[in-house]
C-alpha positions in Angstrom: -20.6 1.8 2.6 -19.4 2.9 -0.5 -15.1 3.4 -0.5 -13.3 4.9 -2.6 -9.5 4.7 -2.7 -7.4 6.9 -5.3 -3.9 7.2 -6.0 -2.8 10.1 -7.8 0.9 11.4 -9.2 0.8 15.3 -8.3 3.4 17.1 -10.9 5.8 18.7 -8.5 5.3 22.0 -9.9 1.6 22.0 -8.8 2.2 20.1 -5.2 2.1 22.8 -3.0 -0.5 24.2 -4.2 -1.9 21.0 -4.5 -1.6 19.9 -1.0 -2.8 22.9 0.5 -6.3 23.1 -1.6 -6.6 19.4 -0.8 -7.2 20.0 2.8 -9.5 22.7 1.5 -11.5 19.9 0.0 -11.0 16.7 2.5 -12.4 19.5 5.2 -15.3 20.3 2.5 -16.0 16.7 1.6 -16.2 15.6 5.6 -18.6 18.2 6.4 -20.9 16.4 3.8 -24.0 14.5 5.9 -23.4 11.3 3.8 -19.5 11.2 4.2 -18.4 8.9 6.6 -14.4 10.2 6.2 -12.6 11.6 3.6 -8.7 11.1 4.0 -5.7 12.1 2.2 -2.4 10.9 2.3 0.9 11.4 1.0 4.0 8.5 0.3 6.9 9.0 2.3 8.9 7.9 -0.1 7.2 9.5 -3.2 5.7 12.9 -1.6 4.1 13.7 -5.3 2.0 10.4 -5.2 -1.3 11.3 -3.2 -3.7 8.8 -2.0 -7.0 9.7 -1.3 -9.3 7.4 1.2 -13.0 8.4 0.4 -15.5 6.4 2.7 -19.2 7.7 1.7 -22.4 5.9 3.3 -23.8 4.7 0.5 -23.3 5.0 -3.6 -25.8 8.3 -3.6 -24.0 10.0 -1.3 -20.7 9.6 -3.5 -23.2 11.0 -6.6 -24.1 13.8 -4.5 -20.8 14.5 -3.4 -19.4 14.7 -7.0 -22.4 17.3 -7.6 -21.6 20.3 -5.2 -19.9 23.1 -6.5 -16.9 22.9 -4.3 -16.3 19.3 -5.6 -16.8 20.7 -9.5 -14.9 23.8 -8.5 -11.9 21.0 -6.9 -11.7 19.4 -9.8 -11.7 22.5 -12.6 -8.8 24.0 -10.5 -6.7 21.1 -10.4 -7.4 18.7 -13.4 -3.8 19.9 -15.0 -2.0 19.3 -11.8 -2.2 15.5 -12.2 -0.2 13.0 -14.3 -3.6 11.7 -15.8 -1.9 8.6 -16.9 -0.8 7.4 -13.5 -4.4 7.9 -11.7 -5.3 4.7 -10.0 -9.0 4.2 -8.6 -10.6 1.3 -6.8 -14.0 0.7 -5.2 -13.9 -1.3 -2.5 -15.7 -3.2 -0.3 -15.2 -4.5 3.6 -13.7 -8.0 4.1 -12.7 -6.7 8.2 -13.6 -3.2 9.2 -12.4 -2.8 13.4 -14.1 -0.6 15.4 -13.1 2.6 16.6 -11.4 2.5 19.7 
């Protein structure tokens, strides 16, 4: 597996607008054949800060991700609506995955 976890600062001028395309692209993303799940999340106690749980099969599949045109077309459209300072990205691996139940 390859997972990606992201935490992004939305600027509140841009997070409803934000929020809404994101579910255009989490719905985009998980239709992909090598995405496992593509989650996005919001802080309760911070709605602008946005994490974003990426879980891809394998590297390649993250690479081919980041090629479509709705990915490129994602990122265009909302590169100004991030604090670019506070972005926060980890690959990760599984110490303990459970099972779905």
């Amino acid at each position: 597996m390859y997972i990606v976890l992201s935490t992004n600062k939305i600027k509140i001028e841009h997070l409803d607008e934000f929020l809404s395309q994101v579910l255009v692209h989490a719905t985009n993303s998980n239709a992909e054949p090598g995405c496992v799940r593509y989650d996005v999340m919001q802080d309760t106690a911070d709605p602008q800060t946005i994490c974003l749980h990426e879980v891809f099969t394998d590297e390649a599949a993250f690479l081919a991700h980041q090629a479509n045109d709705f990915y490129k077309d994602w990122m265009e459209r909302s590169k100004d609506w991030r604090h670019v300072e506070s972005r926060v990205r980890h690959v990760l691996d599984y110490v303990f995955r459970s099972e779905n139940r």
